[in-house]
C-alpha positions, -999 to +999 in steps of 0.1 A: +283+679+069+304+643+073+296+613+064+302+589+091+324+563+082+333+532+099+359+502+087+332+478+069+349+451+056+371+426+064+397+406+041+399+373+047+431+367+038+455+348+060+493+360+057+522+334+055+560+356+057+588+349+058+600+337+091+604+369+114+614+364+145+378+235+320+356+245+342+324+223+353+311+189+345+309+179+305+271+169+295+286+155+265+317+143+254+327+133+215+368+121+215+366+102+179+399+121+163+391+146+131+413+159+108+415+183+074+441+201+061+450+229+034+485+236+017+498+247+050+480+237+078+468+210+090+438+212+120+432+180+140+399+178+162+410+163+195+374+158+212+346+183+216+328+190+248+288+205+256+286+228+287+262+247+304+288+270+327+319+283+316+338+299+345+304+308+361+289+322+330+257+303+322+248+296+290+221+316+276+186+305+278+185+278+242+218+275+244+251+260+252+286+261+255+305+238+225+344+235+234+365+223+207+399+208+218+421+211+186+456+203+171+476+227+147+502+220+126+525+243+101+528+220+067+536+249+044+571+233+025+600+251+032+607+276+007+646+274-012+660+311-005+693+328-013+717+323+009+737+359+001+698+375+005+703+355+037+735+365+050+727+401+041+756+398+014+757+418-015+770+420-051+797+452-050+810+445-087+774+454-101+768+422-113+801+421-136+826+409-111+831+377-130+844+402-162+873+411-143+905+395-154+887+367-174+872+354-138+840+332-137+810+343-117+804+325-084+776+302-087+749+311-059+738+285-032+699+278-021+690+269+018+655+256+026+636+283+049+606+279+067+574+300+058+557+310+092+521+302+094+504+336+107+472+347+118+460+378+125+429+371+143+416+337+148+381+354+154+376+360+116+385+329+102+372+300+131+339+295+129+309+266+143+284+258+119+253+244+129+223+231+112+232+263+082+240+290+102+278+301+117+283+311+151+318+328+163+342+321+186+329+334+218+351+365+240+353+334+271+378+316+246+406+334+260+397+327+292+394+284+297+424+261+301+443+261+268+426+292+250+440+315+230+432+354+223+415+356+197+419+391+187+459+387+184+478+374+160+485+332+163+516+316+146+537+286+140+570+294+129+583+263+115+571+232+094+563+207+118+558+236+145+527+223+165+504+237+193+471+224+210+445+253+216+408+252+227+381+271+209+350+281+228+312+288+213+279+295+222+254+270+199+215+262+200+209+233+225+197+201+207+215+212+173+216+182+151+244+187+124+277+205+134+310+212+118+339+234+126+347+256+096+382+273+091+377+301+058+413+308+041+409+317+004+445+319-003+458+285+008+419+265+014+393+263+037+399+239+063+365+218+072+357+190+099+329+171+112+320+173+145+280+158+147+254+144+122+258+154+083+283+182+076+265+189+047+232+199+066+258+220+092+267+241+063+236+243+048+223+251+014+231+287+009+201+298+010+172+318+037+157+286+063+129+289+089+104+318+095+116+351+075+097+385+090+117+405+062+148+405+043+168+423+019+197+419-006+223+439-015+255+439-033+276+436-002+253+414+020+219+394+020+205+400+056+168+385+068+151+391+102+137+356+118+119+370+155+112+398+174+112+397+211+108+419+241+131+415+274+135+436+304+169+424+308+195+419+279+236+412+283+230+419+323+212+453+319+180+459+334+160+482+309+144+515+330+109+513+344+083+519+316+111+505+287+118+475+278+143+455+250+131+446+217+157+419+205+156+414+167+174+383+158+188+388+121+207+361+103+232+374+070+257+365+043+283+384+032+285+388-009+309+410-008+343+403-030+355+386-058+387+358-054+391+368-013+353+375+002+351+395+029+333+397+064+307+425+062+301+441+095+274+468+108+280+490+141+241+485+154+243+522+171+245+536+139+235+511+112+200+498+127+177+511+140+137+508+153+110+532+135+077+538+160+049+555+158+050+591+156+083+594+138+107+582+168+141+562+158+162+545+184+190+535+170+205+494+183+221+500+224+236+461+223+239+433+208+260+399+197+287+425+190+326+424+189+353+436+208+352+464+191+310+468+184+303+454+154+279+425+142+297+407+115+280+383+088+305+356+071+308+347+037+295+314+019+276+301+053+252+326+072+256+337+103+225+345+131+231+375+148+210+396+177+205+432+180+188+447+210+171+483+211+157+503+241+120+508+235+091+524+258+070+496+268+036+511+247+053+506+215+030+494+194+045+496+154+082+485+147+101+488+117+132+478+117+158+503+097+193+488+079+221+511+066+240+488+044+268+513+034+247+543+017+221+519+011+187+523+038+164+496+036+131+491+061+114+457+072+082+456+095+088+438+123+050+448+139+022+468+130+023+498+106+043+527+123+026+562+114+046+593+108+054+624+122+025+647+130+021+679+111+048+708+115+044+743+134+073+757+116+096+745+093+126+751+069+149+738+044+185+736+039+193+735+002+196+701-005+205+689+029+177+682+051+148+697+063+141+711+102+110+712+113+094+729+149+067+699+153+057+715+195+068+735+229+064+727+261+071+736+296+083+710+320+102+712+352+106+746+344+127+739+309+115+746+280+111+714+259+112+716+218+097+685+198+121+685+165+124+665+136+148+664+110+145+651+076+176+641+051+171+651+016+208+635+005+202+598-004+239+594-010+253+598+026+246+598+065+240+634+078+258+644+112+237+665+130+259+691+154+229+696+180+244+720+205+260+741+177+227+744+152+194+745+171+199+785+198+171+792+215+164+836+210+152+847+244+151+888+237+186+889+229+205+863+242+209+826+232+206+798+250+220+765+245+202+737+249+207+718+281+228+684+282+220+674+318+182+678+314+178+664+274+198+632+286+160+631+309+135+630+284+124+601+269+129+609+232+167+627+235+193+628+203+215+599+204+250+608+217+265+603+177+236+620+160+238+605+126+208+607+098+206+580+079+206+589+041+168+600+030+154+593+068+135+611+090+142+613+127+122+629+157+135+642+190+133+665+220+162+693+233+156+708+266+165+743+276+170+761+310+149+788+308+122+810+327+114+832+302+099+823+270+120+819+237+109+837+211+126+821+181+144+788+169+181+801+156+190+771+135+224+770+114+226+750+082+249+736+064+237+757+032+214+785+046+203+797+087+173+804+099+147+816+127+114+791+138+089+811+153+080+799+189+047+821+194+019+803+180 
């Protein structure tokens, strides 16, 4: 048994070291000159500009694109160094070569050095707030005139060091009150106006607008605002009888003390949609990163989408959260009902338990209707599939069947990952024409045989 781990949280720090080494028409156009500042930078808005295309990318529907043309600047003083440290000199005598022969000690001499202003990721720290919620730079940033990858670390050697960049992101049409926010909790946040009352772009810290659910932890305070169903989401066309239901979720990271930290969730295998009859189907997209995560910011929150693959009769939805160890549950829809009664069942120590809930014959496999449920409350449980559920025909064992379980409608996820005290139902298909007799199921504390015959 593992418990599967995935980097959670981000610092926000922003290093300073030593010194080492458009497309379209504008709808809109703002070109009155901002500027704001820390201890060592200093972030000048050059004019902001409203599009609906961006390199034939339209905007999503509600949406728009918000380019920020922008200045940068490295103020951090220069820093009074050494120069022996400098020229890689060093002190041979020990520090007593003045004692020698009654000589004095040679006083040491300082040079100003620049500090490097450094960035590891412009993606963690840039941010467009509007009307209380924060929206991140968007993946197309690295692609229009004057962009900059925002993955990859960003620098400006020396004081006075300068360099224009543009900032792409993807904002509700028709917002009213918009600022560009800049989060450094070593040297200061960095803040500038852009539309209406920067105040009102930030917000008041607290939940807005419809709530469906929400919970609160010690790490993160997440709410759920809409449910909706699509048959297409990010350019996928969902299968005929499924569709998308996109759950939009807005969040806050608590997480921290002096240096907070971006929380972040991998929707595959920290949400997830409950349905009637004890199905889970775990997120398939959403406003991810690079690398998969939905992130929620400190101070301001952040609105964030996560789609999941549902058949089109679903009637109940609950929405599942693993926060860390933590599982909490909001009902999106309806009441979902749990899983019918078991055939067979058995349980491992304090692990889980496995129950037989039905057989069937289709296409000439034999289909088993599973469910596990975890009894550890402290960790996710990693369910090995092919290695712990042997179908016993006479006296051979059979595998189940990758090629025909990826078929059915209600197959294991490809990471099959219990969250801590849930239950989850699903199907394994095996290529058989003669009939099983028994379940061999290995535990992680004990082993077992299900009996297939009733």
């Amino acid at each position: 048994m593992r418990n599967s781990s995935r980097p959670f949280l981000i610092s926000f720090g922003v290093a300073f070291v030593s010194l080492l080494f458009y497309l379209g028409t504008p709808l809109t156009s703002e070109c009155a000159s901002r500027e704001a500042s820390n201890k060592t930078a200093q972030i000048r808005l050059i004019n902001t500009t409203f599009e609906q295309e961006i390199g034939g990318q339209r905007a999503p529907s509600g949406k728009t694109f918000l380019i920020l043309k922008t200045d940068w600047e490295n103020i951090h003083p220069k820093q009074k160094v050494e120069k022996s440290k400098l020229e890689g000199k060093t002190d041979r005598s020990m520090g007593v070569g003045g004692l020698r022969g009654g000589g004095t000690a040679k006083k040491e001499e300082y040079v100003d050095m620049d500090i490097a202003y450094l960035i590891k990721s412009i993606y963690a720290h840039a941010y467009l707030l509007a009307d209380g919620l924060a929206y991140p730079l968007h993946q197309a940033t690295e692609e229009i005139p004057g962009g900059i990858k925002i993955f990859e670390p960003f620098s400006l050697p020396k004081l006075g060091d300068k360099r224009d960049i543009s900032l792409l992101y993807s904002v509700p049409e028709g917002g009213k009150n918009l600022a560009f926010q800049f989060f450094d909790y070593k040297y200061g946040h960095i803040l500038l106006p852009i539309k209406g009352d920067t105040e009102k772009a930030m917000g008041t810290g607290s939940l807005s607008g419809k709530v469906l659910g929400e919970v609160k932890t010690n790490l993160v305070e997440l709410a759920a605002h809409a449910l909706d169903f699509q048959q297409t989401y990010a350019e996928k066309t969902a299968p005929q009888g499924w569709r998308y239901a996109v759950v939009r979720i807005s969040g806050k990271s608590l997480s921290g003390k002096d240096v907070l930290d971006i929380v972040q969730l991998k929707p595959d295998e920290n949400t997830w949609i409950k349905a009637d009859g004890g199905y889970l189907y775990y997120g398939s997209a959403g406003s991810t990163t690079k690398e998969g995560f939905i992130r929620f910011t400190p101070e301001v929150y952040m609105l964030q989408e996560v789609a999941f693959l549902l058949p089109e009769k679903t009637e109940s939805i609950r929405l599942g959260l693993r926060v860390k160890n933590e599982v909490f549950h909001i009902d999106l829809k309806g009441n979902p009902q749990g899983l019918p009664a078991a055939k067979e069942k058995h349980t491992d120590g304090d692990i889980m338990e496995v129950m037989l809930l039905g057989t069937r014959r289709e296409n000439g496999n034999m289909i088993l209707d599973l469910g596990i449920r975890s009894l550890n409350d402290k960790s996710g449980l990693e369910i090995q599939t092919r290695n712990q559920f042997i179908l016993l025909v006479g006296d051979k064992q059979v595998y189940f069947d990758q090629s025909a379980t990826n078929s059915l409608a209600h197959k294991p996820p490809k990471k099959f990952v219990v969250p801590p005290g849930e239950t989850v139902r699903f199907e394994l298909a095996y290529v058989t024409e003669k009939n099983p007799t028994q379940l061999y199921f290995r535990g992680y504390r004990s082993q077992a045989k299900l009996d297939l015959s009733q």
